[in-house]
N, C-alpha and C positions, 0 to 999 in steps of 0.2 A: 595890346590886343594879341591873344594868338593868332598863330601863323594860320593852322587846321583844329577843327573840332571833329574829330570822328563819333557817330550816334549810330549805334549798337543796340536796339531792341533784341530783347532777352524773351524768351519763354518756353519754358522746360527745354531746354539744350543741354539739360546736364551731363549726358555722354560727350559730347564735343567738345564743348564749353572750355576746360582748361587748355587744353591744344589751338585752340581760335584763339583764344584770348594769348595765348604763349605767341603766337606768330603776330599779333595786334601790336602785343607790348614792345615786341624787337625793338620796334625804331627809336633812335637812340635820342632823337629830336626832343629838347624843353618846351619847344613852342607849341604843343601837340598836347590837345586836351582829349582825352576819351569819355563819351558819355555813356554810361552802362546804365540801361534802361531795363530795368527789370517790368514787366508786365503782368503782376501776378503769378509767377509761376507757380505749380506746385508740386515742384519736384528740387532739386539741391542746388540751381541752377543761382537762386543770390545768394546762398553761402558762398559759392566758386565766385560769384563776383565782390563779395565783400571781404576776403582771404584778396585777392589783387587791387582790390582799395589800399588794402594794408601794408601791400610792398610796393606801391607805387604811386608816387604823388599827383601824378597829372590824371588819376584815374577820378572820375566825377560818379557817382550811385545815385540815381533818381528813380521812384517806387511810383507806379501806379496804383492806385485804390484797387482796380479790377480791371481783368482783360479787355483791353483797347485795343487791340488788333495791332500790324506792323504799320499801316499807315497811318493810323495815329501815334503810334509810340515818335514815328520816323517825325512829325510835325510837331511834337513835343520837342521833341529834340534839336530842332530847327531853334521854335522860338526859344530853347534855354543855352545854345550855341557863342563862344565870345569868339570864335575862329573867325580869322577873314573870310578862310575857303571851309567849307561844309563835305564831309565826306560821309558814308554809310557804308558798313561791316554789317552782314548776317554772320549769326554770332554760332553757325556751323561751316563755317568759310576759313580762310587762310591767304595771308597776303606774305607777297616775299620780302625782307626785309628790306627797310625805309623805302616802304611804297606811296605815303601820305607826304613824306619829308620830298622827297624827286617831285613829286607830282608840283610839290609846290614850288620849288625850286625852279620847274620849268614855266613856273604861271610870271615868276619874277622876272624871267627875261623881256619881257614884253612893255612898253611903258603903257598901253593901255592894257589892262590887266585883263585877262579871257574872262566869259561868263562860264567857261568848263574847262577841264583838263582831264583831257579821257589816257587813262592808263594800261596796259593788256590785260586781258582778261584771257583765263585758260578754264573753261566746261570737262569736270571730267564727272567719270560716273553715265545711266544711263541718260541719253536726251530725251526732249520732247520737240514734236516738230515746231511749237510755237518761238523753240529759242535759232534753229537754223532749217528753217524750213521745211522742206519734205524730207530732211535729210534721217535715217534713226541710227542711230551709236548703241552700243551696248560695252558699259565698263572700259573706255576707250578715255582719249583727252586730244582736247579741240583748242589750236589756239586760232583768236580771232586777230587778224592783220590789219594794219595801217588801211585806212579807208579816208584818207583826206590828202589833198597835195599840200606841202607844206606853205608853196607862194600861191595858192590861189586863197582870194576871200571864200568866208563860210554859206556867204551866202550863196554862191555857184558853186557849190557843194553839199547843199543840205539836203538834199534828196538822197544823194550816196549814202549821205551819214546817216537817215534814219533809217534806210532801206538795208544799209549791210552792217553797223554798230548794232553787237547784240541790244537788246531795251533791257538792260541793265544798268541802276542805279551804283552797284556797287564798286567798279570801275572806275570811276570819276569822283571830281573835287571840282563844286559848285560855290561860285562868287555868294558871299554871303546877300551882295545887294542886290543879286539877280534872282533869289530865290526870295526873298523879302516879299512877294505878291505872291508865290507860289507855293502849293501845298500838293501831298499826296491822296491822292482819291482812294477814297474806300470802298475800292473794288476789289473783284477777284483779279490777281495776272495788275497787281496798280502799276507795276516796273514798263510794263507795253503801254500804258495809256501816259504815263508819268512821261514815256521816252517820247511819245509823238509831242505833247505841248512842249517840251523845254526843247529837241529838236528844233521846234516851229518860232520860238520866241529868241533861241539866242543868236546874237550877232555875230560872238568873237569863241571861237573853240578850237582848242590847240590837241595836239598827241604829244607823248610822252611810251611807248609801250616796252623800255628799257624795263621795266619793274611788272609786276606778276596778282593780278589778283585771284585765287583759286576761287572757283563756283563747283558747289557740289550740288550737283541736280537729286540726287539719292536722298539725303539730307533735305533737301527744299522742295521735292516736289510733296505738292498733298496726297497723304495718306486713302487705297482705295476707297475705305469707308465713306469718304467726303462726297465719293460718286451713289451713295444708293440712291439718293431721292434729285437727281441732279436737275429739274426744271426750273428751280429758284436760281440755280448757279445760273445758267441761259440766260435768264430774266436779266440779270446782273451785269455778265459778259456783253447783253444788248444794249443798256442801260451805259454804259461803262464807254461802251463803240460811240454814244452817242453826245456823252460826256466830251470825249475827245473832239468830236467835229466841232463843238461850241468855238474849241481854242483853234483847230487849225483849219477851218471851213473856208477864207479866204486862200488857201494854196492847192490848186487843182491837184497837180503833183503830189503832194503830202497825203490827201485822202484818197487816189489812187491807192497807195502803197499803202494808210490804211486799213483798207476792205480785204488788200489782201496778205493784212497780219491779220484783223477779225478772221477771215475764215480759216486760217490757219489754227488759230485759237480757238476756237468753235470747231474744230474737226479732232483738234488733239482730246477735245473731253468728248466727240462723240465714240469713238474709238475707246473708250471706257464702260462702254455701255454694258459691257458684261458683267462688270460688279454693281449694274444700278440694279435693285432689289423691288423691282416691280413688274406687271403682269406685260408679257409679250405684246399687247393689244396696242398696251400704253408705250413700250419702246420704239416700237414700231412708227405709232403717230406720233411721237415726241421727236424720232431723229430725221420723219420726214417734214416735220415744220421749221427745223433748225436746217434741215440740206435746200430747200426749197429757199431759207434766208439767203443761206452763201450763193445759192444759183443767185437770184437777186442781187445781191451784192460784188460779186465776183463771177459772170457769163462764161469763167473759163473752167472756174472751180468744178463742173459735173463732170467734165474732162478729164479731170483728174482722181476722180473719186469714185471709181464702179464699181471700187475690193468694197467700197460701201455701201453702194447700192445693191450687189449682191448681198453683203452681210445684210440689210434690212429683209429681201426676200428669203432667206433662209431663214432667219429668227420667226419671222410669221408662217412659213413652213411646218416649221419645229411645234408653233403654236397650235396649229391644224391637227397636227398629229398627235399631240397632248391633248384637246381639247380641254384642257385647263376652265372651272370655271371663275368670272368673276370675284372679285374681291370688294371689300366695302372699300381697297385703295383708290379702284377705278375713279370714282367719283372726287375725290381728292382729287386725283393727278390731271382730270379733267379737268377740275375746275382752274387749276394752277395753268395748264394750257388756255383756257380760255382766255385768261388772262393776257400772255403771249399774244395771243392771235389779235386779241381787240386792240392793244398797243400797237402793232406792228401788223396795220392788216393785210400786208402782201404775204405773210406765209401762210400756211395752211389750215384751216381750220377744224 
């Protein structure tokens, strides 16, 4: 059996692609299988992986018929993994050499073997507040610190871990038999919903942060475009909140902390509202049924939010002043709210 299987979903990364892949490959480790998951791409991105097929043996190529998204590629990759420990690379990221090979290294000293082995992780490029809260970065680099004592159990600890461990997958190296029941959800943001269940279910998790995993938010966050018509995203991110209490709904603590990554994450796409491509009427009643959620959800969240609330009053200001007429969108975006509302009927209708 291999030691690590690292699973590398691909899709058009071809600017970065050789430089990820170049710091992927460093580690000098035989036991270390790489799974390069092409997803369709349609850009040079499986030539660059099938050129490091060819100079490298431990390198595995497995084709999607058609775009499957990264949590599926990421659950593909699971079920075709021989690694003991299960590890995941965005294939616009960079890790510091033998960062899979340590990791593992540290899971061996233990005779019951961890269900995780969380490694450092370093955010450079700009943030979002859903990865460190209210905090915003610009072209900066964050590293995230030791967040466990080393002689205490995890279980008197797990609240710390899922409250200050960024919810990033890529970071860590997952017991193959712990993640055996476990799969990524296909949602938007699956890395925050992926961290509250495996926070919640595992027993044994160690640190390791001698070794460097790079995250580039520049690179990974979505493109504005993805924000013009943004009330299916909501629908989703709701759907997604709701996903996760299934798994951690027995730990008061846990869904606490939570409500308050939902609205964190629910506030970092309202705060986008500028590139959504629809009529003021509709922005307006869209980001007041989504702040009306997080009131809900989070009593503290209006507290914190009044650059938004006055941004809602000045957009419909703005509106006033335009007198802008209707659109046949209206009716569309209505009905997609409508939607919202009936699911979820404490927000606004």
């Amino acid at each position: 059996m291999k030691k690590v299987s690292v699973v590398v979903p691909v899709y058009n990364k071809q600017p970065y692609l050789k430089e990820s892949l170049e710091s992927l490959l460093s580690d000098s480790s035989e036991n270390i299988e790489f799974l390069l998951i092409d997803d369709a791409s349609t850009d040079g991105s499986l030539s660059i992986l099938e050129n490091a097929s060819k100079n490298d043996s431990r390198v595995r190529i497995l084709k999607n018929s058609s775009n499957l998204g990264v949590s599926s590629t990421r659950n593909r990759g699971i079920c075709e993994a021989k690694g003991e420990y299960i590890g995941f690379f965005d294939a616009d990221d960079i890790v510091s050499s033998g960062f899979y090979q340590t990791l593992y290294q540290t899971a061996t000293h233990y005779r019951k073997r961890p269900d995780m082995v969380v490694g450092n992780l370093t955010i450079y490029g700009g943030l979002s507040t859903y990865l460190l809260g209210k905090q915003s970065y610009t072209n900066t680099q964050v590293e995230i610190p030791n967040v466990l004592q080393p002689y205490l159990p995890f279980s008197l600890q797990r609240h710390q871990f899922f409250t200050k461990e960024v919810p990033s997958c890529c970071n860590k190296i997952y017991h193959r038999n712990f993640l055996k029941e476990r799969r990524f959800p296909d949602y938007i943001k699956e890395d925050v919903y992926f961290h509250s269940w495996v926070s919640h279910d595992a027993k044994r998790v160690v640190e390791d942060r001698s070794v460097n995993y790079y995250y580039c938010v520049n690179h990974s966050e979505r493109d504005n475009s993805a924000f013009k018509h943004p009330c299916g995203d909501f629908i989703e991110l709701i759907d997604a909140y709701y996903w996760s209490l299934l798994k951690i709904g027995d730990s008061p603590l846990l869904v606490d902390a939570l409500k308050k990554f939902q609205c964190q994450i629910l506030e970092s796409f309202l705060h986008q509202c500028v590139c959504w491509e629809i009529p003021y009427p509709e922005k307006v009643k869209l980001i007041g049924t989504v702040y009306d959620y997080c009131v809900h959800l989070d009593p503290e969240f209006q507290s914190t939010t009044t650059d938004l609330s006055l941004k809602i009053i000045e957009m419909y200001q703005q509106y006033l002043v335009a007198n802008q007429n209707p659109t046949d969108d209206i009716r569309k975006i209505e009905k997609r709210l409508s939607v919202l509302s009936k699911i979820y009927p404490r927000c606004r209708s």
